[in-house]
HTML snippet that shows the backbone in 3Dmol.js (N, CA, C, O; Angstrom):
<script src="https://3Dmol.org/build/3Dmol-min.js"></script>
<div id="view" style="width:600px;height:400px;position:relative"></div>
<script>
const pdb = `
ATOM      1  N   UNK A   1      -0.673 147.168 151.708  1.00  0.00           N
ATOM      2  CA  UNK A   1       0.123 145.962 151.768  1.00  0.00           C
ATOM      3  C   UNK A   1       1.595 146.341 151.554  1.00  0.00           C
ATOM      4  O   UNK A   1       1.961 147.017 150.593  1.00  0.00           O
ATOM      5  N   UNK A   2       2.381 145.893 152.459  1.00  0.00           N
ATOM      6  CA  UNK A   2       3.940 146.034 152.214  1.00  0.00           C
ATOM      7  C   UNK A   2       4.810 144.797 151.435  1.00  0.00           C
ATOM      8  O   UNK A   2       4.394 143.683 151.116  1.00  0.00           O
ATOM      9  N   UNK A   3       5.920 145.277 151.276  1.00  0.00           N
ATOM     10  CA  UNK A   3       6.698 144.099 150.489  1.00  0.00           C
ATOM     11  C   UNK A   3       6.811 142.869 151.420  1.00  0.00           C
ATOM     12  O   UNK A   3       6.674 141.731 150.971  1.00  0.00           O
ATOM     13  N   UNK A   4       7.065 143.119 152.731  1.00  0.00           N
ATOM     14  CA  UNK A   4       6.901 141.681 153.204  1.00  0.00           C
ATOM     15  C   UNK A   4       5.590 140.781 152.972  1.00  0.00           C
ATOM     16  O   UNK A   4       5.586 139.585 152.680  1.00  0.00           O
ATOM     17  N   UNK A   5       4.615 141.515 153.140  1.00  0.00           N
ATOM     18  CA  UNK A   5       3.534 141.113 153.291  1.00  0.00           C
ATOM     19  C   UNK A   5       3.270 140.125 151.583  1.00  0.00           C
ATOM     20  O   UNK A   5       3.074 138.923 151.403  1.00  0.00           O
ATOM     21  N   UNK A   6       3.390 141.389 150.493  1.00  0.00           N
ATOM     22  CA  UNK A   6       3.443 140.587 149.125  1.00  0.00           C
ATOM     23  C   UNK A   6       4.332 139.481 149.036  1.00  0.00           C
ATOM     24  O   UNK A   6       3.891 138.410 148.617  1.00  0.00           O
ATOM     25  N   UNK A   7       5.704 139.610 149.423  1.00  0.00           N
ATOM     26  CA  UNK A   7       6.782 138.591 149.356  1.00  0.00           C
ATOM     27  C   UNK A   7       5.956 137.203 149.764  1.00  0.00           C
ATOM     28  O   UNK A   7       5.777 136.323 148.921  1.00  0.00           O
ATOM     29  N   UNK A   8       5.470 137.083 151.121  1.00  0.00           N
ATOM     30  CA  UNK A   8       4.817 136.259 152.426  1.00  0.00           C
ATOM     31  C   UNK A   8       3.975 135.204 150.964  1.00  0.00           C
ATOM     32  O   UNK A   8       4.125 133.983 150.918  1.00  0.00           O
ATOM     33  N   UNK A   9       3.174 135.949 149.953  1.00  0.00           N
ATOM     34  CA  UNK A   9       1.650 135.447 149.761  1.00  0.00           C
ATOM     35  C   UNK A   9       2.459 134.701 148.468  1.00  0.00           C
ATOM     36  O   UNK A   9       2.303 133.534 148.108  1.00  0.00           O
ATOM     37  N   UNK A  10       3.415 135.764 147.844  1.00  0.00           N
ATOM     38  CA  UNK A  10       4.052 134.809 146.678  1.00  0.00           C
ATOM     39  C   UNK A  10       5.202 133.737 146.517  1.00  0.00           C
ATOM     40  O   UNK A  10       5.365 132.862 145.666  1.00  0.00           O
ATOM     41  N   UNK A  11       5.765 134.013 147.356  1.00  0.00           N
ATOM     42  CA  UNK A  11       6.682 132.875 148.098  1.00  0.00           C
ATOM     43  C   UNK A  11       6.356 132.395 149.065  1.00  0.00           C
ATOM     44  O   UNK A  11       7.224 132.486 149.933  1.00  0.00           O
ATOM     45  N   UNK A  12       4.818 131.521 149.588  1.00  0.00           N
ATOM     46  CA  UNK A  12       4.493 131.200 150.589  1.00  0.00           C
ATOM     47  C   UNK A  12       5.073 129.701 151.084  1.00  0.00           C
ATOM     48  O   UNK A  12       4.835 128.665 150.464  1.00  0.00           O
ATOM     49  N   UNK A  13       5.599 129.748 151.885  1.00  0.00           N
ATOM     50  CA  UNK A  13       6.502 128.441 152.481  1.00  0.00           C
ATOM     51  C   UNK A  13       8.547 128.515 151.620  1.00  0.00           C
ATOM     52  O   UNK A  13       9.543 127.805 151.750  1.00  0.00           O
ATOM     53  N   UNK A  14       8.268 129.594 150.936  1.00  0.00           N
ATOM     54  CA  UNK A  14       9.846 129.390 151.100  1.00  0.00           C
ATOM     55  C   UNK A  14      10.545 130.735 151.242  1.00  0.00           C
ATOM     56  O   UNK A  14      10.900 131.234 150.175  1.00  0.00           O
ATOM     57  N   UNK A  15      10.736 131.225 152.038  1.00  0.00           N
ATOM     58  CA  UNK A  15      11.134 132.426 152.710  1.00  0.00           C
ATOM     59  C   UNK A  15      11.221 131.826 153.977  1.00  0.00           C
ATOM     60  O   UNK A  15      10.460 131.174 154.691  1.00  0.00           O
ATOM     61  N   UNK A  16      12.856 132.412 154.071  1.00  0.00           N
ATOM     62  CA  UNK A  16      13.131 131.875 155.829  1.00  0.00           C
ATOM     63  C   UNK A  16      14.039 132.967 156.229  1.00  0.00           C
ATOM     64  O   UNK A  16      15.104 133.285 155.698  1.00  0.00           O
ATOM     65  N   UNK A  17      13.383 133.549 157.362  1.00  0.00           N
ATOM     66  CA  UNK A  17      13.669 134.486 157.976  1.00  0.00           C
ATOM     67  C   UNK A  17      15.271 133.886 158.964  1.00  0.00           C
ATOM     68  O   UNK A  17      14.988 133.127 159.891  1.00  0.00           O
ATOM     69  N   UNK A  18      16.872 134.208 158.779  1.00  0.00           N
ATOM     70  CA  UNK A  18      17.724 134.352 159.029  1.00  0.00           C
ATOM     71  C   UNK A  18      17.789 134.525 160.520  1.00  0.00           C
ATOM     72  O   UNK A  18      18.309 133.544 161.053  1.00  0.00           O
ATOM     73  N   UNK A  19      17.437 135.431 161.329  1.00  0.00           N
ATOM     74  CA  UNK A  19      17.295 135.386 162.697  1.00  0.00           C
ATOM     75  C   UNK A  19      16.802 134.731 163.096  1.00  0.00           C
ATOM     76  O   UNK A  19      17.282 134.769 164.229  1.00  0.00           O
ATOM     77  N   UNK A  20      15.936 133.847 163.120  1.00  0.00           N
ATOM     78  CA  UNK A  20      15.188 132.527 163.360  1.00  0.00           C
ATOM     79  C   UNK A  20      16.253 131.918 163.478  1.00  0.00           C
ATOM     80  O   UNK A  20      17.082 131.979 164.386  1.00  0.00           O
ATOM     81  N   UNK A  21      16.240 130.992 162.053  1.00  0.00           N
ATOM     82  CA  UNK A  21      17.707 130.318 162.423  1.00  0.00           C
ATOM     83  C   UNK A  21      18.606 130.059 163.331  1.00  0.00           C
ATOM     84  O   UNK A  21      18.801 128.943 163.811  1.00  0.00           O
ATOM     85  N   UNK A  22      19.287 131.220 163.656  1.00  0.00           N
ATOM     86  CA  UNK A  22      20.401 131.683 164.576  1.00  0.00           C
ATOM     87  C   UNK A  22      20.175 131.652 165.966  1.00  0.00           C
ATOM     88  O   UNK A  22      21.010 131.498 166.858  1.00  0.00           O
ATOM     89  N   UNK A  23      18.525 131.874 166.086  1.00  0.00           N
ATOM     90  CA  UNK A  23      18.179 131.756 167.623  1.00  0.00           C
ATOM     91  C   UNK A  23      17.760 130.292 168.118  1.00  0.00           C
ATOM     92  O   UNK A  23      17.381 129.991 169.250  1.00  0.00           O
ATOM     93  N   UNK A  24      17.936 129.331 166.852  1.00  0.00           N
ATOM     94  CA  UNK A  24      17.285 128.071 167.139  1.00  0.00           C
ATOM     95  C   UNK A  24      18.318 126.809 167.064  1.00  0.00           C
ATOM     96  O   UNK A  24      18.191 125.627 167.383  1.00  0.00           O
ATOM     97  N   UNK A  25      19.687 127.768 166.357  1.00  0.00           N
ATOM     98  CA  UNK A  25      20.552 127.135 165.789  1.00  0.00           C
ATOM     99  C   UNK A  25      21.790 126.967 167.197  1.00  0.00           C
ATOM    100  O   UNK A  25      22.773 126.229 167.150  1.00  0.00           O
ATOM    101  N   UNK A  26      21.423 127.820 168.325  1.00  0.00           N
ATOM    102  CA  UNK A  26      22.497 127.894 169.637  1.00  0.00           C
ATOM    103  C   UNK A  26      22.560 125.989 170.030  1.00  0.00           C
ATOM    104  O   UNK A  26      23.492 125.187 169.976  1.00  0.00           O
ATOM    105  N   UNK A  27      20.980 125.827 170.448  1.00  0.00           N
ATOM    106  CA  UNK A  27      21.571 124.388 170.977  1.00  0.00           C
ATOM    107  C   UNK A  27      21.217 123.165 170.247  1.00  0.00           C
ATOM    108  O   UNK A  27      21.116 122.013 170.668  1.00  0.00           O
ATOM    109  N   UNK A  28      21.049 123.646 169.065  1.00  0.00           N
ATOM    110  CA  UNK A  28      20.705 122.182 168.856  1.00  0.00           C
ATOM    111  C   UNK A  28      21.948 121.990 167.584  1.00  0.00           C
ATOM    112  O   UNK A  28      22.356 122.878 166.835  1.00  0.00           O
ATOM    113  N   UNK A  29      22.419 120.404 167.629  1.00  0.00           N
ATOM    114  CA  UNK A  29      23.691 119.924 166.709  1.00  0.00           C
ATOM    115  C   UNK A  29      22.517 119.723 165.110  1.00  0.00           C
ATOM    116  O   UNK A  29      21.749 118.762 165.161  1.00  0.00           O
ATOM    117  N   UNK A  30      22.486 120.229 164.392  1.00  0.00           N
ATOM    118  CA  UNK A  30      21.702 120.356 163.190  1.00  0.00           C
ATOM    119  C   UNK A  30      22.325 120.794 162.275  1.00  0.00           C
ATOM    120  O   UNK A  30      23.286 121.514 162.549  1.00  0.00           O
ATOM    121  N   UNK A  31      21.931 120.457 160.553  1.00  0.00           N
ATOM    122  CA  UNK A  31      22.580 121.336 159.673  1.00  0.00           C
ATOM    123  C   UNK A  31      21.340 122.464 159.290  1.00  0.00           C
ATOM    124  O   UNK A  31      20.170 122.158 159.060  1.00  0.00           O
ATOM    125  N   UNK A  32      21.966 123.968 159.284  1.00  0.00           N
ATOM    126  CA  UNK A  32      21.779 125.262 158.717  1.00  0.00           C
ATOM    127  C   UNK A  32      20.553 124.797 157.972  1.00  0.00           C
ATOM    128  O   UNK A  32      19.456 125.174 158.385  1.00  0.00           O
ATOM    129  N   UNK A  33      20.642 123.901 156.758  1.00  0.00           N
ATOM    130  CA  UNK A  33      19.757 123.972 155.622  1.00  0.00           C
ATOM    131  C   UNK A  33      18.721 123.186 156.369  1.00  0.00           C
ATOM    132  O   UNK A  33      17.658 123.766 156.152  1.00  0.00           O
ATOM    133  N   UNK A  34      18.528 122.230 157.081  1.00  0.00           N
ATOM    134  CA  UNK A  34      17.697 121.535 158.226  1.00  0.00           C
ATOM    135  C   UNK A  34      17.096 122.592 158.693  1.00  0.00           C
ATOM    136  O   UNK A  34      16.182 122.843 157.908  1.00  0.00           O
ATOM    137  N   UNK A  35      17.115 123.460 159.671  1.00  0.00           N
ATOM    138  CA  UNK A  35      16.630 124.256 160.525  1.00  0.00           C
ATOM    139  C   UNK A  35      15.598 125.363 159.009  1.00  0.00           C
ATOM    140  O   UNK A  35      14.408 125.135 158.791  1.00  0.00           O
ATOM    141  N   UNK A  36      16.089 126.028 158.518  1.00  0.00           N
ATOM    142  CA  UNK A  36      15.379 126.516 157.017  1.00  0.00           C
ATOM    143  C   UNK A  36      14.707 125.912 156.423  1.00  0.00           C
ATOM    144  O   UNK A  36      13.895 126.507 155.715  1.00  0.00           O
ATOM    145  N   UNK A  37      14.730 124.455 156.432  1.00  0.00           N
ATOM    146  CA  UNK A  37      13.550 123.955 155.518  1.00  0.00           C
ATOM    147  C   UNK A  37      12.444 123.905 156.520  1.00  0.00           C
ATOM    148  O   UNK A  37      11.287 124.084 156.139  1.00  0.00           O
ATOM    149  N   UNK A  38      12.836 123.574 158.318  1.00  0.00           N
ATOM    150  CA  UNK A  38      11.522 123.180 159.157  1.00  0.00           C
ATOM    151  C   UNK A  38      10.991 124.830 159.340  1.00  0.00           C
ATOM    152  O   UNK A  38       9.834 124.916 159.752  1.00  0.00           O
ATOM    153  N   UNK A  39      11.797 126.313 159.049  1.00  0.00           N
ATOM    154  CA  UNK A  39      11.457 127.291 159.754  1.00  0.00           C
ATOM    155  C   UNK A  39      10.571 127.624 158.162  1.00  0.00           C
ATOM    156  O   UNK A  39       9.427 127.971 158.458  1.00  0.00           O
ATOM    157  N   UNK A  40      10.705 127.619 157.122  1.00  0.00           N
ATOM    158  CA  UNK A  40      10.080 127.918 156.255  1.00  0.00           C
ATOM    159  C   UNK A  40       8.598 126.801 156.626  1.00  0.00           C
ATOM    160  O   UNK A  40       7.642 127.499 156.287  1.00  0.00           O
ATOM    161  N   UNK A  41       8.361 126.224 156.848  1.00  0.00           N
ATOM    162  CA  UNK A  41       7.246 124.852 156.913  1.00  0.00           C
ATOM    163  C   UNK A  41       6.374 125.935 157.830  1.00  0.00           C
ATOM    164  O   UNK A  41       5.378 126.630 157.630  1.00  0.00           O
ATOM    165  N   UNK A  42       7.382 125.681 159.063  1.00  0.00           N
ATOM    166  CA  UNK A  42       6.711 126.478 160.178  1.00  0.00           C
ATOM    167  C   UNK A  42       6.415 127.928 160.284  1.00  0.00           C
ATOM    168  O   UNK A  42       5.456 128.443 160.858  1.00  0.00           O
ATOM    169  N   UNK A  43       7.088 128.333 159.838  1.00  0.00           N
ATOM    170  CA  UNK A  43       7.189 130.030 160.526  1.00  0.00           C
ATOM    171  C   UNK A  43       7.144 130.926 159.169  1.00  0.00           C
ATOM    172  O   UNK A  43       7.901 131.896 159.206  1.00  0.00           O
ATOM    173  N   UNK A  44       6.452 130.780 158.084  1.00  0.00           N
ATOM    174  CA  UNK A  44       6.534 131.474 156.824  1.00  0.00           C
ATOM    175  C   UNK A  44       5.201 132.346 156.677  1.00  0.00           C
ATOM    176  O   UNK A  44       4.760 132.714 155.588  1.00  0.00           O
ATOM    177  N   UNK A  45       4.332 132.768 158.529  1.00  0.00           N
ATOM    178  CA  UNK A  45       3.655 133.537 158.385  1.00  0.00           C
ATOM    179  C   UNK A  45       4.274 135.060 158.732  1.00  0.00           C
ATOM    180  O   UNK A  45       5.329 134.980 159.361  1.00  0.00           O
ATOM    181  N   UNK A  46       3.830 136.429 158.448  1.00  0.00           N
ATOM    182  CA  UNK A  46       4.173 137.122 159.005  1.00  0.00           C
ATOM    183  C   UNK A  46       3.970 138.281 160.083  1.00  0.00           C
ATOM    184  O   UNK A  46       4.282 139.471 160.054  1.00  0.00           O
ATOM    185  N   UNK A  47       3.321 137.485 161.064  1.00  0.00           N
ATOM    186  CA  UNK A  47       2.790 138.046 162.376  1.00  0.00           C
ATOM    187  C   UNK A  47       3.622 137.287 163.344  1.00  0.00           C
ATOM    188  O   UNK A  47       4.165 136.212 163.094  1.00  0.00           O
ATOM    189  N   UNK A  48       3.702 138.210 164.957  1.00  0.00           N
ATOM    190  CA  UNK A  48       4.815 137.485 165.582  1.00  0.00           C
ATOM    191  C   UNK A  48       4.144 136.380 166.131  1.00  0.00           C
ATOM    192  O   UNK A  48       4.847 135.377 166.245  1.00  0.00           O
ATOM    193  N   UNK A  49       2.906 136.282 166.526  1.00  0.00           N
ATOM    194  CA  UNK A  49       2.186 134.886 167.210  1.00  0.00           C
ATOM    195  C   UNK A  49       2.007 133.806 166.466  1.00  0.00           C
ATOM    196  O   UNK A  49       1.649 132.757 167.002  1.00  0.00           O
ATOM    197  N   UNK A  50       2.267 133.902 164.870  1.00  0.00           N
ATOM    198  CA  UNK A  50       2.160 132.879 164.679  1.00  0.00           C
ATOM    199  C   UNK A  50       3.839 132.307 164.799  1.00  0.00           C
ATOM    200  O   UNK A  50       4.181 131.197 165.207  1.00  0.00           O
ATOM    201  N   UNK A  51       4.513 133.137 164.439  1.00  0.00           N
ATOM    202  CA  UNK A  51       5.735 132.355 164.140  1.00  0.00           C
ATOM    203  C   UNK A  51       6.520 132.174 165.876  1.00  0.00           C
ATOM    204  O   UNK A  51       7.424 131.442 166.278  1.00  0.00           O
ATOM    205  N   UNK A  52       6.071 132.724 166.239  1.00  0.00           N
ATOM    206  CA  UNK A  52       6.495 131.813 167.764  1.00  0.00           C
ATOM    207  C   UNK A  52       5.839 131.007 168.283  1.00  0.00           C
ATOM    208  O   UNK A  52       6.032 130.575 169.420  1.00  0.00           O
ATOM    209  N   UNK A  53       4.900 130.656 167.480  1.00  0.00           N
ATOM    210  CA  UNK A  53       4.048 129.230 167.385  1.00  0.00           C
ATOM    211  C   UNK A  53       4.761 128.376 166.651  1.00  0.00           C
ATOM    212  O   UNK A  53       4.867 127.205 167.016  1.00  0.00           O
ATOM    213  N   UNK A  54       5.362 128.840 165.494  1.00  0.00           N
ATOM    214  CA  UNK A  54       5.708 127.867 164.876  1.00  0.00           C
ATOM    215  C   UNK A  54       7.427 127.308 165.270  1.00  0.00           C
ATOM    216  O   UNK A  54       7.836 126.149 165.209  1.00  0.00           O
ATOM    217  N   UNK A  55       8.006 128.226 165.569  1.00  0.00           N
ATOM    218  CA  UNK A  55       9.140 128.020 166.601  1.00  0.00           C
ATOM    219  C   UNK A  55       9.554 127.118 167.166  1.00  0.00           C
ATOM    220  O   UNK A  55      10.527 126.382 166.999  1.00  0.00           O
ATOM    221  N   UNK A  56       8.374 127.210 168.236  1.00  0.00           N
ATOM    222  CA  UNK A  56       7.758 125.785 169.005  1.00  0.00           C
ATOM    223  C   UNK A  56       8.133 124.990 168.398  1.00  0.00           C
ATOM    224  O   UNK A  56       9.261 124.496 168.375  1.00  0.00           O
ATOM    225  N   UNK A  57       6.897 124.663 167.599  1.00  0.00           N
ATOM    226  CA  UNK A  57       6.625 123.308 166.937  1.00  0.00           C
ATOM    227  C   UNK A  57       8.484 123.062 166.409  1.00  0.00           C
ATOM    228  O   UNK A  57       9.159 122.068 166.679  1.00  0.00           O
ATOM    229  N   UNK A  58       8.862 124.066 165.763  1.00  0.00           N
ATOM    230  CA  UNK A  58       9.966 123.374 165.461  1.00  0.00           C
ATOM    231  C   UNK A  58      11.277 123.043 166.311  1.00  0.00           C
ATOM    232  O   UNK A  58      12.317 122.540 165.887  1.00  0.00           O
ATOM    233  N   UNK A  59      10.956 123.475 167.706  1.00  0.00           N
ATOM    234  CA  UNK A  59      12.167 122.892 168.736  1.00  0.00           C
ATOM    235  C   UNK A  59      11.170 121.775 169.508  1.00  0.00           C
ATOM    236  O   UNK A  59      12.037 121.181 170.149  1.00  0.00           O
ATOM    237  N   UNK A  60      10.321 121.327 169.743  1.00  0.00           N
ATOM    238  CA  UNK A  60       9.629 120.167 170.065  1.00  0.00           C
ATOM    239  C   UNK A  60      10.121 119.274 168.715  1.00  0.00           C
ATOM    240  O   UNK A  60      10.802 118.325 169.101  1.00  0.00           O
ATOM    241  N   UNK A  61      10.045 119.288 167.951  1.00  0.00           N
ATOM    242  CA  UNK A  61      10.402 118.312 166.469  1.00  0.00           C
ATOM    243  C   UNK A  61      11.899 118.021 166.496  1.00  0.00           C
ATOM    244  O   UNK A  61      12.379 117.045 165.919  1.00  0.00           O
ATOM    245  N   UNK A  62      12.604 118.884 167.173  1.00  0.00           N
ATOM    246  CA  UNK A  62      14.695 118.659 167.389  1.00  0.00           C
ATOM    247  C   UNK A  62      14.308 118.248 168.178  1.00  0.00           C
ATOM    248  O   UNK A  62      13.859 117.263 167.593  1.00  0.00           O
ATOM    249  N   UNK A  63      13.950 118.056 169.464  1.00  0.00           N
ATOM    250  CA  UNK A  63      13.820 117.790 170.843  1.00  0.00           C
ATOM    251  C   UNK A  63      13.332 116.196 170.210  1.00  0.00           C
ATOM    252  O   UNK A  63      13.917 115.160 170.525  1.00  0.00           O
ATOM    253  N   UNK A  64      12.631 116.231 169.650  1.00  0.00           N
ATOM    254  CA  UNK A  64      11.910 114.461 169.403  1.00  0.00           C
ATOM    255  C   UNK A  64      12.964 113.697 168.619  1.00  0.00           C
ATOM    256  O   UNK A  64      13.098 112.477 168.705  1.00  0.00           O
ATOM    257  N   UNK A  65      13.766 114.554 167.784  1.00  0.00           N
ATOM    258  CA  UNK A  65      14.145 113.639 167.118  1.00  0.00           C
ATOM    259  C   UNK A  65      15.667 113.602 167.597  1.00  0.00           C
ATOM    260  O   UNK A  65      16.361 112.693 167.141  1.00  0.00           O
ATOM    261  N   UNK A  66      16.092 114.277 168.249  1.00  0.00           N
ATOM    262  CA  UNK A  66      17.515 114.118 169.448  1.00  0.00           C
ATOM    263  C   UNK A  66      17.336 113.462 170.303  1.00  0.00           C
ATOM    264  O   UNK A  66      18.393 112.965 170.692  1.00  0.00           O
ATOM    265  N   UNK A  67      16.024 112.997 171.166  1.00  0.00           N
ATOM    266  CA  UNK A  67      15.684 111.688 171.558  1.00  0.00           C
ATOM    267  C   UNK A  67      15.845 110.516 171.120  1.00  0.00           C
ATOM    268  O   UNK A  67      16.281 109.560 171.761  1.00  0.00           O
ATOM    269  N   UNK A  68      15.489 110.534 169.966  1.00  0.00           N
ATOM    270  CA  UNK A  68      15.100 109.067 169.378  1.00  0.00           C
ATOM    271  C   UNK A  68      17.115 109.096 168.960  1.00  0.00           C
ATOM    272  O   UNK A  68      17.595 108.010 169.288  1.00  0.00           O
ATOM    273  N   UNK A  69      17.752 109.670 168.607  1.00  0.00           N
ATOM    274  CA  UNK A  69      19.226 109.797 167.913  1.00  0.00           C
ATOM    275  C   UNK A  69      20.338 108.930 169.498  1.00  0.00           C
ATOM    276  O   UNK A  69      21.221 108.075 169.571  1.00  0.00           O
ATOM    277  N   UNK A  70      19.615 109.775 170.436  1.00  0.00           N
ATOM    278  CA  UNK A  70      20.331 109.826 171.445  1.00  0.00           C
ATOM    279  C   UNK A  70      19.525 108.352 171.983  1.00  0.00           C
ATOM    280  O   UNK A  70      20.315 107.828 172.768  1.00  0.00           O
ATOM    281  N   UNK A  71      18.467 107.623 171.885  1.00  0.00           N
ATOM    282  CA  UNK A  71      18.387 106.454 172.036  1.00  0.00           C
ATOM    283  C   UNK A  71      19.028 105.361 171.206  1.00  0.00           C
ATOM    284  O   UNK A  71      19.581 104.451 171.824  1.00  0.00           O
ATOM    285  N   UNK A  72      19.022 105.332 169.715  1.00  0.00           N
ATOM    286  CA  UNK A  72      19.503 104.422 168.803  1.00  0.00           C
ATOM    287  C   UNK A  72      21.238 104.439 169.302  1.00  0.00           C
ATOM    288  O   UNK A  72      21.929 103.530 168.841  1.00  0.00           O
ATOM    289  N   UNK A  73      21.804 105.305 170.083  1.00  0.00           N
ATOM    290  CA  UNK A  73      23.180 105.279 170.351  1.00  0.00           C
ATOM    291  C   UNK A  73      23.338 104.147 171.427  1.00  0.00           C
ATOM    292  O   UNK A  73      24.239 103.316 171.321  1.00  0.00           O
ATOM    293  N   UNK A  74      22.617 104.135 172.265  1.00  0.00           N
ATOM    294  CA  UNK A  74      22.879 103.450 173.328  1.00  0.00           C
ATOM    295  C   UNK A  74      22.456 101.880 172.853  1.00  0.00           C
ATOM    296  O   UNK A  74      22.580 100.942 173.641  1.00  0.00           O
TER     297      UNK A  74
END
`;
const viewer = $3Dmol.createViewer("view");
viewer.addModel(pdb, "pdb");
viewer.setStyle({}, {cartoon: {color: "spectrum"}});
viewer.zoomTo();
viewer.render();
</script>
């Protein structure tokens, strides 16, 4: 077992991997600490299939809720 791996089991759901962020953070208008709380929810496993599963889920969840933002405007 490596330190990520121990880190993963004892801090499970709050560890947020920084490059994530940054790759999720290009288009969408969000705050920093927003995107970290959904990437820790989502993506706080440490294999790559899950967390580009969880990715997903968390740009479908901006995508839903920049809908609904971008409806209440009009």
């Amino acid at each position: 077992m490596d330190i990520n791996e121990i880190g993963s089991k004892v801090f499970e759901g709050k560890i947020v991997r920084k490059d994530l962020v940054s790759k999720i953070k290009g288009g969408a208008n969000v705050p920093v600490y927003v995107l970290e709380y959904l990437l820790g929810m989502y993506c706080n496993q440490t294999d790559e299939d899950s967390i580009e599963e969880g990715m997903l889920k968390v740009k479908k969840y901006l995508q839903k809720i920049m809908f609904v933002l971008m409806k209440q405007k009009k």
